[in-house]
N, C-alpha and C positions, 0 to 999 in steps of 0.2 A: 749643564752647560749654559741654559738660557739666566739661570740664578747668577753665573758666572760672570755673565756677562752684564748683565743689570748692575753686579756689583762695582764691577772696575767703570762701565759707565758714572758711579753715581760719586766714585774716589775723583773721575774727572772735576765732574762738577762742581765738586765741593771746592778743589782745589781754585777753580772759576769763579767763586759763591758771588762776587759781585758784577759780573758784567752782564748778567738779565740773559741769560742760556740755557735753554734747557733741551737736553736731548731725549727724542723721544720715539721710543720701536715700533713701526708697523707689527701688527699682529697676521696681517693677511686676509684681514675677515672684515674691515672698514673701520677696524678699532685701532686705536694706539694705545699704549701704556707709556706713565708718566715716570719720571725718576722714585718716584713716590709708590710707585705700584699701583695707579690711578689707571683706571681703563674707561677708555669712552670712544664716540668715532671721531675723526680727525676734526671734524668743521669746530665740534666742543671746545676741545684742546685749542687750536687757531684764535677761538674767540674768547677763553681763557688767558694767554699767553698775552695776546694784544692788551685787554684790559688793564691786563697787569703791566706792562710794558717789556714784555718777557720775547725773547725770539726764541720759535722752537725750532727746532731742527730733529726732522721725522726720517727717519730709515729703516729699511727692512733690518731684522737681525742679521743677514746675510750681510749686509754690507758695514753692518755694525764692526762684526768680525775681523773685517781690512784692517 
């Protein structure tokens, strides 16, 4: 399910590829994972996303699902 969903998140993005998005699932444990299958804690990613001029957008898998 979670592969499931990683997958169709990642069909979004692509379809997105240029407007600096990247969605990204709380793990529940301080970590997020990237479209990429990057895991780190949230603040990483935040100061990742910035530099790059990337806005992330962070959710549980739970609400991923919506």
């Amino acid at each position: 399910m979670r592969r499931d969903l990683e997958h169709r998140l990642r069909l979004v993005e692509s379809a997105d590829a240029g407007s600096g998005i990247e969605i990204w699932i709380d793990q529940g444990d301080g970590t997020v994972r990237g479209p990429h299958g990057e895991q780190m804690i949230r603040e990483e990613a935040e100061a990742l996303g910035h530099a790059a001029g990337t806005l992330l957008i962070v959710m549980s898998e739970i609400d991923a699902r919506l």
